[in-house]
C-alpha positions as CSV (number, residue, x, y, z in Angstrom):
1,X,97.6,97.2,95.2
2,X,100.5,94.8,93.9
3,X,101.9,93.0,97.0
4,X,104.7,90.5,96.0
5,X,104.4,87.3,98.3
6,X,104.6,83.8,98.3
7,X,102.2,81.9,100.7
8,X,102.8,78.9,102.7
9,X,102.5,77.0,106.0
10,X,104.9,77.9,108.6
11,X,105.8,76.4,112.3
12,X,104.8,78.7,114.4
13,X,107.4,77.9,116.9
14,X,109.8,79.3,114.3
15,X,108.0,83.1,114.0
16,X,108.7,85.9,115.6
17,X,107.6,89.0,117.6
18,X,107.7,92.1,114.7
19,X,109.6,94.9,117.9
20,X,109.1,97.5,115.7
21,X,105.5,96.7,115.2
22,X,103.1,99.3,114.1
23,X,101.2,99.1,116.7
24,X,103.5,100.8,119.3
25,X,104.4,103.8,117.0
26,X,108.4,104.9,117.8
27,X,108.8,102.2,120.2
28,X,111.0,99.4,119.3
29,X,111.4,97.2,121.9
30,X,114.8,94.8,123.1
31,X,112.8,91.6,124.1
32,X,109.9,89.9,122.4
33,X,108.7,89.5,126.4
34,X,108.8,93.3,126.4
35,X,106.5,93.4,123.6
36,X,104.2,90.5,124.8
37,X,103.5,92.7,128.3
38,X,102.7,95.7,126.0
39,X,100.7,94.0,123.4
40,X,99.0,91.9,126.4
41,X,98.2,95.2,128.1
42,X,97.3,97.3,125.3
43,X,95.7,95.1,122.4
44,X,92.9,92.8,124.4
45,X,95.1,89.7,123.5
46,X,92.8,87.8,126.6
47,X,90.4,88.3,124.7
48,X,91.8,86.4,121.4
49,X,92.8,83.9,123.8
50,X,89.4,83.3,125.1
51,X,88.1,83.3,121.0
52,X,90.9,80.7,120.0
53,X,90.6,78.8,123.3
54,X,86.9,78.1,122.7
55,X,86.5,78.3,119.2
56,X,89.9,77.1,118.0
57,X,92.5,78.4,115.5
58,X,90.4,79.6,112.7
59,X,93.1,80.3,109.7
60,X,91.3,83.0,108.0
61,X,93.4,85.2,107.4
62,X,97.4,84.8,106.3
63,X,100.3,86.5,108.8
64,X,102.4,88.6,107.0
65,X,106.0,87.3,107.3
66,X,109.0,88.8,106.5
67,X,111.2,86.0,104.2
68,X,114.5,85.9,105.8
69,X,116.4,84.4,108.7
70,X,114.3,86.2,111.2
71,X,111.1,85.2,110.0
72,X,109.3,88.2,111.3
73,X,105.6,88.9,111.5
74,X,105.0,92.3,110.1
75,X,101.2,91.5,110.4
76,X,100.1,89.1,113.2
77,X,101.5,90.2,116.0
78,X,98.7,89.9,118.6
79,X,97.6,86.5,116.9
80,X,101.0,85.3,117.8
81,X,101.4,86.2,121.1
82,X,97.2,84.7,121.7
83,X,99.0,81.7,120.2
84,X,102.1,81.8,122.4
85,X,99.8,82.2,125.5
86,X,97.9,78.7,124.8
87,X,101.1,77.0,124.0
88,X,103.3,78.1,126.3
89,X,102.8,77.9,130.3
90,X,106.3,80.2,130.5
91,X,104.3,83.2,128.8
92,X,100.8,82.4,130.3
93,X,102.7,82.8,133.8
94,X,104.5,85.8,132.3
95,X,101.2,87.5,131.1
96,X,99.2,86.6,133.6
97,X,96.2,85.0,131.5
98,X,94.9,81.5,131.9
99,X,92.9,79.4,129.4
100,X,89.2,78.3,128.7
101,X,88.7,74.8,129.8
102,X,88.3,72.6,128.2
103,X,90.3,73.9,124.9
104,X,89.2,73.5,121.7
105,X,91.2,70.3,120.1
106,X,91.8,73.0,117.6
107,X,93.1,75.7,120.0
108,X,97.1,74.8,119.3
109,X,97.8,74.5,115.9
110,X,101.8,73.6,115.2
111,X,101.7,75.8,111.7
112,X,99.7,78.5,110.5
113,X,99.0,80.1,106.9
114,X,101.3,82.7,106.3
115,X,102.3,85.1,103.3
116,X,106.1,85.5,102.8
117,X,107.3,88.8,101.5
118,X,110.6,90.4,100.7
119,X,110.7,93.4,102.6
120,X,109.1,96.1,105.0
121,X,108.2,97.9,102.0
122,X,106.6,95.0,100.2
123,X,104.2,94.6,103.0
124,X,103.5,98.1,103.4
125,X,100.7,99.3,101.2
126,X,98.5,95.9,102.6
127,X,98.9,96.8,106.1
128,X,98.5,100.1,105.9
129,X,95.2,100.1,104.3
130,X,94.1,96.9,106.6
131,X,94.4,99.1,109.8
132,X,94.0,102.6,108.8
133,X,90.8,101.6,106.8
134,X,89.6,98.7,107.6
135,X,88.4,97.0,110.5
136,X,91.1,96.6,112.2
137,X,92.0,100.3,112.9
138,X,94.6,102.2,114.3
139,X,94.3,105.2,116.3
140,X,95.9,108.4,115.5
141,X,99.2,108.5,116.4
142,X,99.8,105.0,115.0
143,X,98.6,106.3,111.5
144,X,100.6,109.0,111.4
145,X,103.9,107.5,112.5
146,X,103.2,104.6,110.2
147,X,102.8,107.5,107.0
148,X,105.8,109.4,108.4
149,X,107.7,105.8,108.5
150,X,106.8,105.1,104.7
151,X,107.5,108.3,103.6
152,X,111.1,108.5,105.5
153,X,111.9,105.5,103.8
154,X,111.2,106.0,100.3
155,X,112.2,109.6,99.8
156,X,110.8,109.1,95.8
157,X,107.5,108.6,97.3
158,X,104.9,111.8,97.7
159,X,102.9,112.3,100.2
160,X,99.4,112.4,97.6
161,X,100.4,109.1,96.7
162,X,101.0,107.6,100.0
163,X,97.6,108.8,101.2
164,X,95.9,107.6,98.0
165,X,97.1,104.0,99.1
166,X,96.1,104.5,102.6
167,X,92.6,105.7,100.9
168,X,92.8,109.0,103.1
169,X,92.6,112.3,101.9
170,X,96.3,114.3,100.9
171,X,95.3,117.1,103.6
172,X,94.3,114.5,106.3
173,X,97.3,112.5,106.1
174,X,99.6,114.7,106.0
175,X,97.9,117.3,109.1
176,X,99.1,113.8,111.0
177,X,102.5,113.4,109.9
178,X,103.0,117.4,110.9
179,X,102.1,116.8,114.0
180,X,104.2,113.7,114.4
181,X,107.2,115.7,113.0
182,X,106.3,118.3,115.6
183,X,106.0,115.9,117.9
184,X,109.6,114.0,117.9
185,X,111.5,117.4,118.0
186,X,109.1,118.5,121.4
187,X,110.2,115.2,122.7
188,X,113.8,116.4,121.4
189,X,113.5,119.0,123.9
190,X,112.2,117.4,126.9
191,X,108.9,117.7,126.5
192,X,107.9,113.5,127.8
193,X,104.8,111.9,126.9
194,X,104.8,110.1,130.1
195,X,104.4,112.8,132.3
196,X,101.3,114.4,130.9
197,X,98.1,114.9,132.8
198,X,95.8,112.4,131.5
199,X,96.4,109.0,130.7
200,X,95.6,109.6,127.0
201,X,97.0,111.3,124.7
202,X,95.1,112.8,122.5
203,X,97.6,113.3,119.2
204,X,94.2,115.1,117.6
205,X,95.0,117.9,119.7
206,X,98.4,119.0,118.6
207,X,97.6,118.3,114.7
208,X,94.6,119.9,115.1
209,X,96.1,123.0,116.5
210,X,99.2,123.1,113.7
211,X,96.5,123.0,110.9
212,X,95.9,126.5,111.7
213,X,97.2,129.9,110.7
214,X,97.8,131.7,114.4
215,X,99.4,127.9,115.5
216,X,101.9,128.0,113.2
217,X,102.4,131.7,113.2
218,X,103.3,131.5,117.1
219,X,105.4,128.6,116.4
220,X,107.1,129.9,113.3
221,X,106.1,127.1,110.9
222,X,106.5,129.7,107.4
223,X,104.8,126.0,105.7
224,X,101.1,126.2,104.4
225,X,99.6,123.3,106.6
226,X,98.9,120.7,103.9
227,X,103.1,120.8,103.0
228,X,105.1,118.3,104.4
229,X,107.2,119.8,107.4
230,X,111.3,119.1,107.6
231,X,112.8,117.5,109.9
232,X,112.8,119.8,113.7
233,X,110.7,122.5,111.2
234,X,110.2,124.7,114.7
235,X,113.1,127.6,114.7
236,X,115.4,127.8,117.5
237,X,114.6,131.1,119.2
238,X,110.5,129.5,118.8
239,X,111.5,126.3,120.4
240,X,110.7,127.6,124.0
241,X,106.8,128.5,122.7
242,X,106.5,124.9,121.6
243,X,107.8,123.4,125.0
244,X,104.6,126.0,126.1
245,X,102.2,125.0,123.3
246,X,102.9,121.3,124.2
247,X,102.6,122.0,127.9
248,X,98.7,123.6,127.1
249,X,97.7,121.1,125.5
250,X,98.6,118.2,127.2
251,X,100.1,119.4,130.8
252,X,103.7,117.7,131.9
253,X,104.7,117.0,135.6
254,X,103.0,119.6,137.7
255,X,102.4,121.8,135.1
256,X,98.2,121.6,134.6
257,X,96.7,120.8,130.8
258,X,94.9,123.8,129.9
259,X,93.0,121.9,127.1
260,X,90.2,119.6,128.6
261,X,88.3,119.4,125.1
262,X,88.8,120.3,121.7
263,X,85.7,122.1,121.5
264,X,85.7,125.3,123.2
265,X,89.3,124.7,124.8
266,X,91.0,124.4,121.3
267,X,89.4,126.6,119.2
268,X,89.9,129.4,122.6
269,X,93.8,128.5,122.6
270,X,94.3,129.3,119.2
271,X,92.4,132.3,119.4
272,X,95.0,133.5,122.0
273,X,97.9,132.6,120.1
274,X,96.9,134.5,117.5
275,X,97.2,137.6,119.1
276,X,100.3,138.9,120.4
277,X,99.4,140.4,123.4
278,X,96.7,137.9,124.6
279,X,99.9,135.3,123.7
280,X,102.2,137.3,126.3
281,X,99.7,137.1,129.2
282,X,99.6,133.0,128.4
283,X,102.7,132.6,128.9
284,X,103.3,135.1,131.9
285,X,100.1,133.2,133.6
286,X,99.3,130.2,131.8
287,X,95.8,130.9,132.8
288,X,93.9,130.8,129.0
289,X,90.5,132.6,130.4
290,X,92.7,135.8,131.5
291,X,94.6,135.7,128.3
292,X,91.5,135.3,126.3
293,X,89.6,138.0,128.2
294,X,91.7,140.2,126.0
295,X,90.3,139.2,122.8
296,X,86.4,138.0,123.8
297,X,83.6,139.4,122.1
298,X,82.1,140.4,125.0
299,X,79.5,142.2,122.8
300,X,78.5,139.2,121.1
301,X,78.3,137.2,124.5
302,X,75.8,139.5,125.4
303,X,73.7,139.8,122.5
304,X,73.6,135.9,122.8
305,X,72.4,136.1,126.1
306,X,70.0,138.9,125.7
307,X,68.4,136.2,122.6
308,X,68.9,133.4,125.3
309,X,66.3,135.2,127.2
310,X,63.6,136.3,125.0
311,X,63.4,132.7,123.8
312,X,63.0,131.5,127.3
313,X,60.6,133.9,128.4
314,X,58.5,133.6,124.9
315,X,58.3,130.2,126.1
316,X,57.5,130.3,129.5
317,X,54.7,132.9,128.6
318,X,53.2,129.5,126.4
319,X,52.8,127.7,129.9
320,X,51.0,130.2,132.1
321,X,48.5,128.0,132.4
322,X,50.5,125.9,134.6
323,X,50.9,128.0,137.0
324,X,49.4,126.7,140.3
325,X,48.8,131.0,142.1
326,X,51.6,129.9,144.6
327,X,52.6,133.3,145.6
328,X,56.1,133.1,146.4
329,X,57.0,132.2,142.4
330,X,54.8,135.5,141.8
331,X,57.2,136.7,143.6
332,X,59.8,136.1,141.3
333,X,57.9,137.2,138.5
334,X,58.1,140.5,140.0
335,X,61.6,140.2,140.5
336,X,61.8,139.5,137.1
337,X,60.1,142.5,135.4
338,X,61.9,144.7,137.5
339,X,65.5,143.2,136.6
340,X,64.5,143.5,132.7
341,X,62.9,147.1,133.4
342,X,66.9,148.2,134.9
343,X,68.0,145.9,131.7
344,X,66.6,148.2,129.6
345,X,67.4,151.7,131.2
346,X,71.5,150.4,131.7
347,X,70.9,149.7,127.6
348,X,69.6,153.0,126.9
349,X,72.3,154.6,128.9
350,X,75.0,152.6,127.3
351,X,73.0,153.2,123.9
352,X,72.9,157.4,124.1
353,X,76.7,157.7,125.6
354,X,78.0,156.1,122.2
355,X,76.4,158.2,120.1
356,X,77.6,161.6,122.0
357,X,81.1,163.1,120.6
358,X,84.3,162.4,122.4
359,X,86.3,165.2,122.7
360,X,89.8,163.6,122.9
């Protein structure tokens, strides 16, 4: 990694708030006290306050600082803003947070150690690899919009070497940016992250989901799933079905999420959308277990069942000797033997009528 930068001390009253910071993927906000209320709620910057109020400023680590009028931190945001909070009793009031007492003498430091660099891009390939690999992770959707970002603005890069720097697999990286592509042209559409049905939102889902064949077949996506998608990739007379698809996975207004879990709910949804006419009933009903009745392997259900059962009563056989001669679960017993002697007639009934001929 060859980062360009020239390191020095720096007031800190002089830096500031990065509004386009990583962090808060395809927000950008208009005041550095809008991005001290979302950092404050989102990042656990009490938390740093508490650290550096008792501990003091420990100057481990350099901010990243873009070198020009604006002196920017591109890397150091939430430091900044814990730094802001002890300095400051306008922002403490603003945030809400209050300080350890008694503060460290070392707590409110008037400069800090900070790398100057040249450009976004210069700073790139460090902070990418800092918090998509290293301890100081972001989740998901910050990932992919940071990728997507890089990759928008150096068209000469490719997508293998971009995930090579990030030290993430070519498939995984770009599965995310996909999504995120997919993503900004739902939200093109209408389709609002704030008014889904949980408070997360789980970005897995919808690159999950486009990784697959019946996904992008329902959707229209011609691209194998490891190709970099263009710009609004979904065709016009599909756009409707990815309003829907969004709407499944995630719910908007008083429309419910049909996908509660990856793992059946995913893996069921995609099953549907990969045939036609279990597809149609979705989206007359939006009910998935009607629309997946179509396709079940009911067959295989039961076989799974019938296995479920012999294993449980192999096992309860081994414990007989439990049994205490209470009459009433004897009873069941019965009840039992019975039920599995009309389990095996109904199978030799269903057994004989597919082997007769049809006549049709």
């Amino acid at each position: 990694m060859d980062l360009e930068y020239t390191e020095a001390e720096f007031p800190v009253a002089d830096l500031r708030l990065d509004l386009r910071n990583p962090r808060m993927p395809e927000q950008e906000f208009l005041t550095e006290e809008d991005a001290i209320a979302h950092l404050v709620t989102n990042a656990d910057v009490g938390e740093l306050v508490e650290s550096i109020g008792n501990s003091g400023w420990l100057d481990f680590e350099p901010l990243i600082v873009l070198n020009d009028d604006s002196n920017t931190v591109l890397e150091g945001n939430r430091r900044l803003v814990a730094l802001r909070v002890i300095a400051d009793a306008a922002v403490r009031e603003q945030t809400g947070l209050s300080l350890p007492d008694p503060l460290h003498e070392r707590a409110r430091p008037t400069k800090v150690r900070v790398r100057l660099v040249s450009s976004r891009a210069a700073a790139r390939e460090y902070i990418g690899f800092k918090h998509i690999n290293g301890a100081f992770k972001w989740d998901a959707l910050a990932k992919a919009h940071y990728a997507w970002e890089w990759l928008k603005e150096e068209p000469d890069i490719s997508v293998e070497t971009v995930s090579k720097r990030l030290g993430d697999k070519h498939r995984t990286v770009s599965r995310m940016v996909n999504g995120y592509i997919v993503l900004l042209q739902a939200e093109n559409l209408g389709f609002d992250r704030d008014a889904i049905e949980k408070r997360t939102f789980y970005f897995s889902h919808l690159y999950t989901g486009l990784s697959t064949l019946a996904v992008r077949t329902y959707l229209g996506l011609q691209e194998p799933s490891i190709e970099l998608l263009a710009e609004n990739p979904v065709p016009e007379d599909r756009q409707p079905r990815l309003l829907d698809f969004m709407t499944w996975l995630y719910g908007q207004g008083d429309k419910a999420a049909l996908i509660r879990s990856q793992n059946p709910d995913l893996n069921t949804l995609v099953a549907v959308l990969g045939n036609e006419s279990a597809s149609r009933i979705l989206e007359s009903t939006s009910s998935l277990s009607d629309a997946y009745a179509l396709i079940e392997d009911r067959s295989g259900r039961f076989t799974e069942a019938l296995y479920e059962l012999f294993s449980s009563s192999k096992a309860l056989l081994g414990q007989t000797s439990d049994y205490n001669g209470n009459r009433d679960v004897f009873a069941v017993a019965e009840s039992l033997e019975k039920t599995v002697r009309n389990l095996r007639v109904a199978m030799q009934t269903e057994m004989s009528e597919s082997r007769e001929p049809r006549n049709d």
